[in-house]
GUDO-892932 format. One record per atom (N, C-alpha, C): residue number from 1; residue in one letter; x, z, y. Coordinates in Angstrom, 2 decimals, padded with zeros to 5 digits. Layout:
<sites>
<site volum="NUM" volo="A" xx="X" zz="Z" yy="Y"/>
...
</sites>
This chain:
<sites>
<site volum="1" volo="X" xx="-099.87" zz="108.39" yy="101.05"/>
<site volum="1" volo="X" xx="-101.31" zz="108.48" yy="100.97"/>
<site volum="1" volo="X" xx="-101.74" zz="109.78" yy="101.67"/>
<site volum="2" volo="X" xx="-102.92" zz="110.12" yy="101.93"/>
<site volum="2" volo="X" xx="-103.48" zz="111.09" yy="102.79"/>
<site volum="2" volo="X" xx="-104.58" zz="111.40" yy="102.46"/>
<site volum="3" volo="X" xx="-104.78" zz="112.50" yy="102.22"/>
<site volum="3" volo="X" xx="-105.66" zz="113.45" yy="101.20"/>
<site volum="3" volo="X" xx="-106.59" zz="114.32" yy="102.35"/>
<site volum="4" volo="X" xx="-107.55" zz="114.31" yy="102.05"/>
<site volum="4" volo="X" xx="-108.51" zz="115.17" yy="102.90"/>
<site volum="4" volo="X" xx="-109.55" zz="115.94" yy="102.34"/>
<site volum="5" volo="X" xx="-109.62" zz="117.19" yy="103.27"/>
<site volum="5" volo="X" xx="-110.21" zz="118.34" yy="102.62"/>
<site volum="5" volo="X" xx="-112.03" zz="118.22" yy="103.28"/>
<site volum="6" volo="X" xx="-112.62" zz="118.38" yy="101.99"/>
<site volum="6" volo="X" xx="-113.78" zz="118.04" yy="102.03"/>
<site volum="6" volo="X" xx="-114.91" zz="119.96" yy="102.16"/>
<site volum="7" volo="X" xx="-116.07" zz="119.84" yy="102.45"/>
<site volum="7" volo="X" xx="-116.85" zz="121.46" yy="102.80"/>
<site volum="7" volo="X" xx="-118.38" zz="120.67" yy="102.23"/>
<site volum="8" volo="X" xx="-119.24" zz="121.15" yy="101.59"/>
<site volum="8" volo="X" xx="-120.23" zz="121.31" yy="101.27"/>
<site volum="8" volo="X" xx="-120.94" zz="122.38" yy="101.11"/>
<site volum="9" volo="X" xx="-122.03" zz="122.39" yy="102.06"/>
<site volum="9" volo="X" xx="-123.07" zz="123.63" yy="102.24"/>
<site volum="9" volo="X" xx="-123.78" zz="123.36" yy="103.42"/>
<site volum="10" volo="X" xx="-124.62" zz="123.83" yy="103.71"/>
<site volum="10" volo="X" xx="-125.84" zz="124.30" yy="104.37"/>
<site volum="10" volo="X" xx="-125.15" zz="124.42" yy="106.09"/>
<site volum="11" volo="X" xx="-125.57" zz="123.50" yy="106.70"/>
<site volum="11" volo="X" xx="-125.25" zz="122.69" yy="108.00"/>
<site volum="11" volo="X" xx="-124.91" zz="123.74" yy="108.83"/>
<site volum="12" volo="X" xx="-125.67" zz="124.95" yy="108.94"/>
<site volum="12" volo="X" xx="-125.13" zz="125.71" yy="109.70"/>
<site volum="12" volo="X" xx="-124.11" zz="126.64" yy="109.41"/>
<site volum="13" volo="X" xx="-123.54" zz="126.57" yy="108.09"/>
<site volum="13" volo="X" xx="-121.85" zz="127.22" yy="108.15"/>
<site volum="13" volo="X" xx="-120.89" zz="125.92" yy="108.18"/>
<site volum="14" volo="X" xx="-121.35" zz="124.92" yy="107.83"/>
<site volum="14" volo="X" xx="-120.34" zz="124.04" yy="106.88"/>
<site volum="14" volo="X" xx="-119.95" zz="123.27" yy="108.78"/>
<site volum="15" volo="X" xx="-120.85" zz="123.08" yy="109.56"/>
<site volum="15" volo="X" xx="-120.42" zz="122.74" yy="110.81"/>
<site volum="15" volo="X" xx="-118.96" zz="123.74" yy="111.35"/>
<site volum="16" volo="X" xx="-118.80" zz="124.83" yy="111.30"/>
<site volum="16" volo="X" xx="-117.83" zz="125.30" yy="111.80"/>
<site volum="16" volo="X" xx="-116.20" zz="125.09" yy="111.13"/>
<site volum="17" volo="X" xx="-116.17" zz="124.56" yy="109.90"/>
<site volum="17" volo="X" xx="-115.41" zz="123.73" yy="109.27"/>
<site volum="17" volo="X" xx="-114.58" zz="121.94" yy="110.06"/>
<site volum="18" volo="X" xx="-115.15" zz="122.14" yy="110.84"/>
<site volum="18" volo="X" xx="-115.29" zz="120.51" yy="111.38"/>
<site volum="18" volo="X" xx="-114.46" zz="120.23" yy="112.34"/>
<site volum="19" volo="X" xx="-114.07" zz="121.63" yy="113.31"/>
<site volum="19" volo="X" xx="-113.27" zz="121.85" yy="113.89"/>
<site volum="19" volo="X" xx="-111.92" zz="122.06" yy="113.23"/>
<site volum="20" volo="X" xx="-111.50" zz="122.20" yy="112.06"/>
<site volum="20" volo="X" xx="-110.42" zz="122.32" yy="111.75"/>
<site volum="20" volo="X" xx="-110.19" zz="121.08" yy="110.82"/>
<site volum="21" volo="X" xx="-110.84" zz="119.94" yy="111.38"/>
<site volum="21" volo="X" xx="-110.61" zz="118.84" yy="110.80"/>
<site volum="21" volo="X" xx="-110.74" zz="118.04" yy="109.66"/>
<site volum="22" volo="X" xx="-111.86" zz="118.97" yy="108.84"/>
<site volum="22" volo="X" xx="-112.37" zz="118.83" yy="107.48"/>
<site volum="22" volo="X" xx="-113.24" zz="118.25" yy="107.56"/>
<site volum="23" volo="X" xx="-114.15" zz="117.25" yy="106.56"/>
<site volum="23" volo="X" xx="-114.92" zz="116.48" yy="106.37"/>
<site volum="23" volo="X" xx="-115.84" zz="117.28" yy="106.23"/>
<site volum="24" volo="X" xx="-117.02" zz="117.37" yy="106.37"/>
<site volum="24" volo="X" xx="-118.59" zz="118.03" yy="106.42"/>
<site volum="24" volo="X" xx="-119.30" zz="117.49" yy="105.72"/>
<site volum="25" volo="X" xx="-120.03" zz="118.11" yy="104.83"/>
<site volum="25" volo="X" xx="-121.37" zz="117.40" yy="104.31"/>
<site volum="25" volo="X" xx="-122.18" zz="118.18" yy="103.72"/>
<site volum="26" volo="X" xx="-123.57" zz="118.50" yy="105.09"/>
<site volum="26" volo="X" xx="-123.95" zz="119.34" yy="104.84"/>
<site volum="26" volo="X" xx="-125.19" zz="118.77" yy="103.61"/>
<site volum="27" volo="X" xx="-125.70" zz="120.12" yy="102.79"/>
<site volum="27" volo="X" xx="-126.89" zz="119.83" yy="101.87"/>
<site volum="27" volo="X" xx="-127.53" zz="121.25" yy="102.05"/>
<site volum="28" volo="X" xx="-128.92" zz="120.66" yy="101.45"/>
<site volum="28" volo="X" xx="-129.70" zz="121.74" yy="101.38"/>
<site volum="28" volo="X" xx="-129.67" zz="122.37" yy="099.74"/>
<site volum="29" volo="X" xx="-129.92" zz="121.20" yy="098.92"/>
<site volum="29" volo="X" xx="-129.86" zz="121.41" yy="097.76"/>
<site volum="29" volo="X" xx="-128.78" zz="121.08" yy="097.12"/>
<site volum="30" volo="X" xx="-128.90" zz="121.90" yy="095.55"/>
<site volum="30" volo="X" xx="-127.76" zz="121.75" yy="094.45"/>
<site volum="30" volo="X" xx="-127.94" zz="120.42" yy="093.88"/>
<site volum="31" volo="X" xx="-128.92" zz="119.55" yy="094.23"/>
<site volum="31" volo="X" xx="-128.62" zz="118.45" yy="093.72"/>
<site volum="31" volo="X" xx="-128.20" zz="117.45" yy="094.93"/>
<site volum="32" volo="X" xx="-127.82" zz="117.45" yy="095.95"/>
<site volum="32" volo="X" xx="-127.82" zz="117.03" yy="097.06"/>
<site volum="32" volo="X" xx="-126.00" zz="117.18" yy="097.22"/>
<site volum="33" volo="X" xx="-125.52" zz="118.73" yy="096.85"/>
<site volum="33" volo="X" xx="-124.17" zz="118.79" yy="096.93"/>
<site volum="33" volo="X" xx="-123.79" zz="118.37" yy="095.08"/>
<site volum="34" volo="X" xx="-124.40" zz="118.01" yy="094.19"/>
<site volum="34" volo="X" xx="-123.70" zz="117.18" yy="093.43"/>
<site volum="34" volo="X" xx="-123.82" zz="116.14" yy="093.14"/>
<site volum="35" volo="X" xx="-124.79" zz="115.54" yy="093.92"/>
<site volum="35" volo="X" xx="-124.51" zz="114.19" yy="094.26"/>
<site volum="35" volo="X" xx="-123.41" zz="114.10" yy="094.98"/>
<site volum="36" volo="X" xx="-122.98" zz="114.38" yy="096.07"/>
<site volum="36" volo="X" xx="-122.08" zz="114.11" yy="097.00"/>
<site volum="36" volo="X" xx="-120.41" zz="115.19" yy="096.65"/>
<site volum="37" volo="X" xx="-120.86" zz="115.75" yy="095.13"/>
<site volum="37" volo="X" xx="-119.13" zz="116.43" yy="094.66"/>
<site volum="37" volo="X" xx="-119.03" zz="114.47" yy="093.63"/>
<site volum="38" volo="X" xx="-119.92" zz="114.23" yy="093.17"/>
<site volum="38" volo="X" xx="-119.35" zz="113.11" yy="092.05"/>
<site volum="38" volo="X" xx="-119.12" zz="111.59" yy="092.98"/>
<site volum="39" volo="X" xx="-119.71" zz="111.56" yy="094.83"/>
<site volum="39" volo="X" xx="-119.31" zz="111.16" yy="095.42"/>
<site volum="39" volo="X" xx="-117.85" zz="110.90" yy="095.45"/>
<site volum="40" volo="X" xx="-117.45" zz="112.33" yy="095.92"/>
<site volum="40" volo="X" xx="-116.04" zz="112.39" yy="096.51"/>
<site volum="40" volo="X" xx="-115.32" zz="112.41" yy="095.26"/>
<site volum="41" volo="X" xx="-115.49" zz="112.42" yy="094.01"/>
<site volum="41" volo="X" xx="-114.74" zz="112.37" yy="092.55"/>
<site volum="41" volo="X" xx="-114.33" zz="111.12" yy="092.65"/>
<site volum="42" volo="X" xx="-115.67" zz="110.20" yy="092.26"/>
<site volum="42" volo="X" xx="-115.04" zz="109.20" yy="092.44"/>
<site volum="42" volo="X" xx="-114.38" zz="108.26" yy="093.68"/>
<site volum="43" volo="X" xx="-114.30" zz="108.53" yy="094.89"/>
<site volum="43" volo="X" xx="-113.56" zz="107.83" yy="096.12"/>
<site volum="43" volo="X" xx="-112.59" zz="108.60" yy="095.23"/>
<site volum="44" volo="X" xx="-112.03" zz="109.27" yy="094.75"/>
<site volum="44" volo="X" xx="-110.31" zz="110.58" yy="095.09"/>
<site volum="44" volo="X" xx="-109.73" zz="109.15" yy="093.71"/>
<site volum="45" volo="X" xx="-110.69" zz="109.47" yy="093.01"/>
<site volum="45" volo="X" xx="-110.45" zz="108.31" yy="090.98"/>
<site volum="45" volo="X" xx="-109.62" zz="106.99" yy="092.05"/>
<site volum="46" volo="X" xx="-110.73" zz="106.73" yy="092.95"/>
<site volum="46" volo="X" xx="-110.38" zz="105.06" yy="092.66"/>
<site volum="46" volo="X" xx="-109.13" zz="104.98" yy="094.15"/>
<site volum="47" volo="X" xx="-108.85" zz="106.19" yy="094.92"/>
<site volum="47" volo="X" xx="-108.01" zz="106.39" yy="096.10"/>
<site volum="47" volo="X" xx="-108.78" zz="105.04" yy="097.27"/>
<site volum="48" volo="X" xx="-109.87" zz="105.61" yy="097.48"/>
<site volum="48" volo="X" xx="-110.44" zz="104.91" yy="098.53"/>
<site volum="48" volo="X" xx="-110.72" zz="105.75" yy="099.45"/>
<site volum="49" volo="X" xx="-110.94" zz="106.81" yy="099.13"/>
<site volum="49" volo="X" xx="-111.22" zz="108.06" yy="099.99"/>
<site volum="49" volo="X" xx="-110.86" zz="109.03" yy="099.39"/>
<site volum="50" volo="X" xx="-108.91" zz="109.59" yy="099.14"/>
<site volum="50" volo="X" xx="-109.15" zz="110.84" yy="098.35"/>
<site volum="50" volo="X" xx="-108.99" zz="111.74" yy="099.06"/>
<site volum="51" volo="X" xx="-109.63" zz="112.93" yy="098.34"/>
<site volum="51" volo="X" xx="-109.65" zz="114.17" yy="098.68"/>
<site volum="51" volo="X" xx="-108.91" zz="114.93" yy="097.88"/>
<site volum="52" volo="X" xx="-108.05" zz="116.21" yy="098.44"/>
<site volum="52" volo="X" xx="-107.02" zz="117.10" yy="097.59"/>
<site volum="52" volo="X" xx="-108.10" zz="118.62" yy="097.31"/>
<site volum="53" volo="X" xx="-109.04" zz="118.92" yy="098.29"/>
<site volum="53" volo="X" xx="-109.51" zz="120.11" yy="098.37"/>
<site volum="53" volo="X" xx="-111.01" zz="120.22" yy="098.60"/>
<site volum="54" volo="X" xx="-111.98" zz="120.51" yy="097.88"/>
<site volum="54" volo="X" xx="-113.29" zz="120.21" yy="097.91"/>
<site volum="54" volo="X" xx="-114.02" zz="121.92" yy="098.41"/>
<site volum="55" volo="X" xx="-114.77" zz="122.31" yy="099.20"/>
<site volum="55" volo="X" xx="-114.53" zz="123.92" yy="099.63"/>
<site volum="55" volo="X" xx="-116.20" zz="123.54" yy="099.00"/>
<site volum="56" volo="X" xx="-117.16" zz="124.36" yy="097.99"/>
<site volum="56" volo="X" xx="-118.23" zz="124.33" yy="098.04"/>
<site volum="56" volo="X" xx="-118.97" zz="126.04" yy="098.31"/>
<site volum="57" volo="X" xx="-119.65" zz="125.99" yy="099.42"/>
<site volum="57" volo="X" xx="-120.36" zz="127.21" yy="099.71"/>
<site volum="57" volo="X" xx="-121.15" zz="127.84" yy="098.26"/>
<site volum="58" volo="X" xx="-121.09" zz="128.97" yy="097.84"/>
<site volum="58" volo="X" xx="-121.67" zz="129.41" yy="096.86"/>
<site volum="58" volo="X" xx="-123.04" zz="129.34" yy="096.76"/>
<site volum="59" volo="X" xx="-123.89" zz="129.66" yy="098.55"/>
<site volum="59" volo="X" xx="-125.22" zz="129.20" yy="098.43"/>
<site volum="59" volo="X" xx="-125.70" zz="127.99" yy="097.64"/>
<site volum="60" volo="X" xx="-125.26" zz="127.07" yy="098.12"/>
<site volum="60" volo="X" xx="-125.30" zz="125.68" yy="097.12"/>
<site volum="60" volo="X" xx="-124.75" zz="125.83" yy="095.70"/>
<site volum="61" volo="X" xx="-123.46" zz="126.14" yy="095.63"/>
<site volum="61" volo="X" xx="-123.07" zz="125.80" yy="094.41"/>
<site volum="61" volo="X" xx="-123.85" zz="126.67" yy="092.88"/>
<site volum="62" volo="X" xx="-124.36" zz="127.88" yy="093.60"/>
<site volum="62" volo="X" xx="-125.76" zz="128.52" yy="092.28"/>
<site volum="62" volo="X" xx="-126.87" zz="128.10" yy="092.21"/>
<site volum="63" volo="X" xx="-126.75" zz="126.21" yy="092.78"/>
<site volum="63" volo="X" xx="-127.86" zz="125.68" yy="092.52"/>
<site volum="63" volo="X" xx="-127.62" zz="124.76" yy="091.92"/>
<site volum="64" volo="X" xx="-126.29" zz="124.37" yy="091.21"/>
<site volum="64" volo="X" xx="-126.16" zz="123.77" yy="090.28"/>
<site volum="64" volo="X" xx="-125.88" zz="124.23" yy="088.95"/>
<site volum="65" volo="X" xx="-126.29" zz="123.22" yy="088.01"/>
<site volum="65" volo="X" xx="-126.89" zz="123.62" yy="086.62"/>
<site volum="65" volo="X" xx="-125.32" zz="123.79" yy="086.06"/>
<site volum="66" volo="X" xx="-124.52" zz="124.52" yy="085.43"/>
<site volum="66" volo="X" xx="-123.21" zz="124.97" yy="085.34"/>
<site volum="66" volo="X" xx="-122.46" zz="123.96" yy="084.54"/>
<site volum="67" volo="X" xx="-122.88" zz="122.97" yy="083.31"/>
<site volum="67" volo="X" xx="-122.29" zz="122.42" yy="082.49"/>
<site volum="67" volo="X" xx="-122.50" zz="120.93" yy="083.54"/>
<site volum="68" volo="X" xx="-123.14" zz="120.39" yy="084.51"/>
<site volum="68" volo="X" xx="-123.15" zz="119.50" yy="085.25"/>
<site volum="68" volo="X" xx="-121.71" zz="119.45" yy="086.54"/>
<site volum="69" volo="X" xx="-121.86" zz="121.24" yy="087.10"/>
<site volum="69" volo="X" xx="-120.98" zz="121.40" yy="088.39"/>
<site volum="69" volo="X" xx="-119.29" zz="121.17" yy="087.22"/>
<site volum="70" volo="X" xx="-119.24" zz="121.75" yy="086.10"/>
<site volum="70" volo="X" xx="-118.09" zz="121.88" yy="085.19"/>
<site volum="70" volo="X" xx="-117.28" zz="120.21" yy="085.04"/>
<site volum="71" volo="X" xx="-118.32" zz="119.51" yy="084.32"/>
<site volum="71" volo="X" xx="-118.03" zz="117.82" yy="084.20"/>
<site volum="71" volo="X" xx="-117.73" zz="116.99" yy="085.36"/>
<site volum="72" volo="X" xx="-118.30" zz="117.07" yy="087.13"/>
<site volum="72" volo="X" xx="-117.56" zz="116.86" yy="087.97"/>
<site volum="72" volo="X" xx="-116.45" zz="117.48" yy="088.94"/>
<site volum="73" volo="X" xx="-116.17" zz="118.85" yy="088.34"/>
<site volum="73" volo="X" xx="-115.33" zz="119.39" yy="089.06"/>
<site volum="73" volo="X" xx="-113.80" zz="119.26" yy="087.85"/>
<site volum="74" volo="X" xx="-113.78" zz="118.63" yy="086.91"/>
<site volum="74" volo="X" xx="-113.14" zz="118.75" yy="085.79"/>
<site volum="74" volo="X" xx="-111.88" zz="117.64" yy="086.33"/>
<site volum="75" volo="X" xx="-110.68" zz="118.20" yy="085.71"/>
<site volum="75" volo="X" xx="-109.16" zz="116.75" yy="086.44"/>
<site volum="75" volo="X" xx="-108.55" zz="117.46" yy="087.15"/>
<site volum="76" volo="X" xx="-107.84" zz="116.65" yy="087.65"/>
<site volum="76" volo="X" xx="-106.84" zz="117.62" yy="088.72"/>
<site volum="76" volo="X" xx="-107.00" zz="117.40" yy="090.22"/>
<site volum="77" volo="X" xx="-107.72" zz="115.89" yy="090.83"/>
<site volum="77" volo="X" xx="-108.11" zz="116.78" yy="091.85"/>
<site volum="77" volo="X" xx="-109.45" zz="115.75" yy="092.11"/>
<site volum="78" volo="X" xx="-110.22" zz="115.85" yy="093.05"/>
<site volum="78" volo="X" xx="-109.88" zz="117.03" yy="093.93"/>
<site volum="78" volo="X" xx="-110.34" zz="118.52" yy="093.56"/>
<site volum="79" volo="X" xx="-109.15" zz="119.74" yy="093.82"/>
<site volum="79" volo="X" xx="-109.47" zz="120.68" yy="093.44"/>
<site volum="79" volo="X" xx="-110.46" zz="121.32" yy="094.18"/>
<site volum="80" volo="X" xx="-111.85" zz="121.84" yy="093.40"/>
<site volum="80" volo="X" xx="-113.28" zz="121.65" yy="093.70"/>
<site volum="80" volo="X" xx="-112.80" zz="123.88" yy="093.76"/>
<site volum="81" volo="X" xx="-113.55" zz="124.08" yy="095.23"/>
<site volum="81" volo="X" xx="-112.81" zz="125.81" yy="094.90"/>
<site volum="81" volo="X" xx="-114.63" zz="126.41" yy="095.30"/>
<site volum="82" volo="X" xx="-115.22" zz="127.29" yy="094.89"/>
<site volum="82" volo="X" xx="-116.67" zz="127.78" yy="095.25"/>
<site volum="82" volo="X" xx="-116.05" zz="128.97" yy="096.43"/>
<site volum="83" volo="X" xx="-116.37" zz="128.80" yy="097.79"/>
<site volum="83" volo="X" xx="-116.16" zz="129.80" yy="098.53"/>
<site volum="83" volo="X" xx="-117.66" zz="130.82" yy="098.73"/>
<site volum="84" volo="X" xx="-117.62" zz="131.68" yy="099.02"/>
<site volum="84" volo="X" xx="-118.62" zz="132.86" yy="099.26"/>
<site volum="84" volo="X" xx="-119.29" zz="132.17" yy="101.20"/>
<site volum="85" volo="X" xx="-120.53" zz="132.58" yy="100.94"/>
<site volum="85" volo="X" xx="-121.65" zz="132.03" yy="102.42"/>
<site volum="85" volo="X" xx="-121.42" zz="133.42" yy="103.04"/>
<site volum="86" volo="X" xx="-122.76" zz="133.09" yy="103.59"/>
<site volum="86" volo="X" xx="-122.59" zz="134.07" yy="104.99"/>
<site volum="86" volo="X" xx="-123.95" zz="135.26" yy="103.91"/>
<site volum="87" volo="X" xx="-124.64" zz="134.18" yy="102.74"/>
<site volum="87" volo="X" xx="-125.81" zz="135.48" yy="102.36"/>
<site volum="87" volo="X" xx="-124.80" zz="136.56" yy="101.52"/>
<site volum="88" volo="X" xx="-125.03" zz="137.75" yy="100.66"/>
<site volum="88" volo="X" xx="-124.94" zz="138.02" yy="099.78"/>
<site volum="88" volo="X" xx="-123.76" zz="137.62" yy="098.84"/>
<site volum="89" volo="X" xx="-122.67" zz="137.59" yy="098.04"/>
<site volum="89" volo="X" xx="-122.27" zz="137.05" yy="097.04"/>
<site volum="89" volo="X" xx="-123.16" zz="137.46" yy="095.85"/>
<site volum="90" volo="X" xx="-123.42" zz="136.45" yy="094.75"/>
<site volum="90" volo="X" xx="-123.60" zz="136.89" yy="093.31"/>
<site volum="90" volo="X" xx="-122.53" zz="137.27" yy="092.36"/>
<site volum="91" volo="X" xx="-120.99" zz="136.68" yy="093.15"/>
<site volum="91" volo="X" xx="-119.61" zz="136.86" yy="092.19"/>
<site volum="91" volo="X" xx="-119.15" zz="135.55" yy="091.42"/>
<site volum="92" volo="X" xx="-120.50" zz="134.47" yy="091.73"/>
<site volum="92" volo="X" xx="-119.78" zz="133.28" yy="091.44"/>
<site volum="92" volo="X" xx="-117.87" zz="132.92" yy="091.54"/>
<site volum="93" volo="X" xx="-118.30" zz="132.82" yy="093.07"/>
<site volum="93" volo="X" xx="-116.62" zz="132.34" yy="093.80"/>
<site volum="93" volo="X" xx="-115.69" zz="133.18" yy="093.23"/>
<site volum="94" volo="X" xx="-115.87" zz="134.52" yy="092.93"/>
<site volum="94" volo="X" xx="-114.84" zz="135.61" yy="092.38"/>
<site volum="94" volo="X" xx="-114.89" zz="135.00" yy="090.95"/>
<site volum="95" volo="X" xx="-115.86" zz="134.73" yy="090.05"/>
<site volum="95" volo="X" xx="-115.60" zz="134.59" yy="088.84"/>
<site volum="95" volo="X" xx="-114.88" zz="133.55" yy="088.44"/>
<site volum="96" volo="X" xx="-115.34" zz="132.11" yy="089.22"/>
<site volum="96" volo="X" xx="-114.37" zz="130.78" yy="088.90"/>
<site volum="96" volo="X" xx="-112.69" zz="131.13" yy="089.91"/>
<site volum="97" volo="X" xx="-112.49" zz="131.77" yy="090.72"/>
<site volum="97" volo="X" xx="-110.87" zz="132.51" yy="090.90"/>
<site volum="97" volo="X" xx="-110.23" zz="133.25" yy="090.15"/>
<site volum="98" volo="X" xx="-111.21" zz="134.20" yy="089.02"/>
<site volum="98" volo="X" xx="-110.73" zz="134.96" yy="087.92"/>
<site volum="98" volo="X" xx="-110.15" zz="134.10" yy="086.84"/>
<site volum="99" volo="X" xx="-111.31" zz="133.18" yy="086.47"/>
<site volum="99" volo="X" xx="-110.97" zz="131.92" yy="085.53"/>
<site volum="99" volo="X" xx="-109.74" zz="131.08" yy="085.94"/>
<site volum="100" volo="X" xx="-109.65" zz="130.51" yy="086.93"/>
<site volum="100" volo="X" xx="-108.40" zz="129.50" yy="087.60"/>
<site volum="100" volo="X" xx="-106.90" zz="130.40" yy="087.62"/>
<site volum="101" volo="X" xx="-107.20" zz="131.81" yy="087.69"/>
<site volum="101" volo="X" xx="-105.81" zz="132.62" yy="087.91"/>
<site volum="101" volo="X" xx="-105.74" zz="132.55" yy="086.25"/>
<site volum="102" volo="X" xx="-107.06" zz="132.76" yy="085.54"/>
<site volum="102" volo="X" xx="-106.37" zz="133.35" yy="084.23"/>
<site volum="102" volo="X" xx="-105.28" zz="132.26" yy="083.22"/>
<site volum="103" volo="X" xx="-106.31" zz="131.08" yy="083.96"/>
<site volum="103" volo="X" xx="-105.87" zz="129.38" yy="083.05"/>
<site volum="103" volo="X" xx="-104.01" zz="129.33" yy="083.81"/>
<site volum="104" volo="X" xx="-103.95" zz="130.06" yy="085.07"/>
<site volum="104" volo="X" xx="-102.77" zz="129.41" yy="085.34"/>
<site volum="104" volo="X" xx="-102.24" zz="130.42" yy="084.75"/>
<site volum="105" volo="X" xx="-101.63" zz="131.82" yy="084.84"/>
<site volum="105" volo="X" xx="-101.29" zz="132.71" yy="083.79"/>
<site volum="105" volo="X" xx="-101.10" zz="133.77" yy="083.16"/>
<site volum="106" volo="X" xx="-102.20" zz="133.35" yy="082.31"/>
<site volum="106" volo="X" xx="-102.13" zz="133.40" yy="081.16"/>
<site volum="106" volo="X" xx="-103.12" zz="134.80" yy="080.92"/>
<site volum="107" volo="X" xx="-103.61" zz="135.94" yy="081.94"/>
<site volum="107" volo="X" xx="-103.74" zz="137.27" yy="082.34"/>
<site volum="107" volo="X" xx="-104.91" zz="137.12" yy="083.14"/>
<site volum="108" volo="X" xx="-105.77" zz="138.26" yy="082.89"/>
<site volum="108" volo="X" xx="-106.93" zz="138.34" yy="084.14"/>
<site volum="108" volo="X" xx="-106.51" zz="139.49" yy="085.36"/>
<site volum="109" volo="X" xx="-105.98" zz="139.19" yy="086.14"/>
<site volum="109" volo="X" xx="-105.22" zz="139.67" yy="087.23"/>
<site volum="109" volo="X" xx="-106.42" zz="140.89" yy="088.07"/>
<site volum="110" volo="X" xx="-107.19" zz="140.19" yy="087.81"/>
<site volum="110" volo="X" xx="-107.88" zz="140.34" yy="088.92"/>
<site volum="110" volo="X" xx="-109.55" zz="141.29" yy="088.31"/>
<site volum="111" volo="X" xx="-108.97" zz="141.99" yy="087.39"/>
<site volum="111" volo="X" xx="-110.35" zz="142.89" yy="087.19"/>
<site volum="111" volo="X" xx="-109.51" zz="144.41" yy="087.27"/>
</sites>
């Protein structure tokens, strides 16, 4: 089977992704990229279209409501990772990498 890595965000970063052979889909809004994360959940569930690696730009992803982005990013894959944009970070992307290092072990490594 063959697993493909998926990018969600705002057309003008998520295009430069495209070249390295990743699926694109750009949104403007947080409801726009979770529509299209519970998209790719379910293609990966039913292996019609799975995906191993879901990249979501942080611009977008602090526009979803947190207990919504939690319930489709939840399972094992595809593993859903919040990368940092081109604005500002808020520390999102750092905080869910703090969380994912701590769940694997056991330690917050990273403060």
């Amino acid at each position: 089977m063959t697993y493909h890595i998926a990018v969600i965000g705002p057309k003008n970063i998520t295009s430069v992704f495209r070249a390295s052979g990743a699926d694109v889909f750009p949104c403007v809004t947080g409801e726009e990229a979770l529509e299209r994360l519970r998209t790719i959940k379910g293609e990966t569930e039913s292996n019609t279209n799975p995906y191993a690696v879901v990249l979501v730009l942080e611009d977008i992803a602090t526009q979803i409501h947190e207990e919504d982005f939690n319930k489709v990013t939840l399972g094992t894959l595809p593993s859903v990772l919040v990368v940092p944009g081109i604005t500002a970070s808020d520390g999102m992307s750092l905080a869910r990498i703090r969380e994912l290092a701590k769940r694997a072990i056991g330690i917050d490594i990273l403060s």
